[in-house]
N, C-alpha and C positions, 0 to 999 in steps of 0.2 A: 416511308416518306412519299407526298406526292410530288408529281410532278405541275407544275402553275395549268397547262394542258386535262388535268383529270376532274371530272364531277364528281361532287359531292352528293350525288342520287340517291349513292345506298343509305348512306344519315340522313338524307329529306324525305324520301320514300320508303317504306318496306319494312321499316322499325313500326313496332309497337308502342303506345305511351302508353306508362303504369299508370294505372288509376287509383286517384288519391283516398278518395271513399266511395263509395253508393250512394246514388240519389234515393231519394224517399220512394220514388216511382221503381225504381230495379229491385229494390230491397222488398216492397208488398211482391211486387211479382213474385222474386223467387221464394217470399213463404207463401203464397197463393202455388203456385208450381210445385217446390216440395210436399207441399203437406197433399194435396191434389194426388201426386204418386205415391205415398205414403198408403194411404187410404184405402187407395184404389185397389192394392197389394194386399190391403188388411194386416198391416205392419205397425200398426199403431201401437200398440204397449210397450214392442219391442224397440220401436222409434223411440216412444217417449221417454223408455228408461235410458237407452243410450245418451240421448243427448242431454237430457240431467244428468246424468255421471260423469259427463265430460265438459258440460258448462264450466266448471272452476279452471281449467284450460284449455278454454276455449282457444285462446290468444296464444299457443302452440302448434294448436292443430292447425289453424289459417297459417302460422308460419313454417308449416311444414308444405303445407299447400302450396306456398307462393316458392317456396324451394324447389320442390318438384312441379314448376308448372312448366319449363322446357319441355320434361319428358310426358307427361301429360298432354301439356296441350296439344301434343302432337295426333291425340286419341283424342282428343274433347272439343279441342279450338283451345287456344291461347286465353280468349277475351272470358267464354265460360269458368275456366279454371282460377282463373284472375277474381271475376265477380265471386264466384265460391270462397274464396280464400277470404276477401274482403270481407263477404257475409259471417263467416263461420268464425272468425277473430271475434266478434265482437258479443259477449253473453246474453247482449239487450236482445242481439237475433236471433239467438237461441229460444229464448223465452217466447218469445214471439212467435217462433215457430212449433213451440210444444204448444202454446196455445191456440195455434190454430189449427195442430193436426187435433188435438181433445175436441175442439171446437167439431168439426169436420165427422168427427166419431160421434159424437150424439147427434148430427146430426143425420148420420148414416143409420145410426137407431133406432132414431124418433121416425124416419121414413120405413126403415123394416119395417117397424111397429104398426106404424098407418094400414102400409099394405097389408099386413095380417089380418087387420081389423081388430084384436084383442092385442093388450099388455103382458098375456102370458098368466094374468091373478088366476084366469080361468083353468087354466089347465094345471096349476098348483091346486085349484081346490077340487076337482075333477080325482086325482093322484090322493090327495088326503080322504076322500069320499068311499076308493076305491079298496084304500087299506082296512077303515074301519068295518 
């Protein structure tokens, strides 16, 4: 019980407010962001199967997120673990984000490929030349 004498500080400051969804702008960024480390890592097929496998619940794993975002946030931030959970519930974000790491890999390959200067035909016909 309080006493008429005590503030109410700790419920006006220092609480966190849940957030209800993701704006359109947090949502590009963090598949801009994931797929971005994805990539980088050269994690892509391994990314992209996981997260189709797990698409059909999706909306378990955000709820397991937002369960464990106490002990989490402790190690991440509060508000990161929060936005993940929000993102990861939802299968439209999933989709989005396998599309943009496949997205992200060709175009990681179509740039290999530049810098090479050849598509690789040549050296298949080079190997075929070499056997006969």
């Amino acid at each position: 019980m309080r006493t008429s004498g005590q503030s109410d500080t700790f419920y006006e400051q220092g609480t966190t407010m849940l957030l209800a969804e993701l704006s359109e702008e947090a949502r590009a960024e963090l598949v801009e962001s994931l797929a971005r480390r994805v990539t980088e890592r050269r994690l892509e097929m391994p990314a992209v199967l996981f997260l189709e496998m797990h698409k059909p619940i999706a909306f378990l794993g955000g709820q397991a997120l937002a369960v464990a975002a106490p002990l989490l946030g402790a190690l991440f931030g509060y508000e990161n673990v929060q936005r993940l959970a929000l993102f990861v519930q939802s299968p439209e974000n999933i989709e989005a984000l396998t599309q943009r790491i496949e997205a992200m890999s060709r175009e990681s390959t179509q740039h290999s490929v530049d810098q090479d200067g050849s598509d690789g035909s040549d050296r298949s016909d080079r190997s075929v030349r070499s056997v006969t």
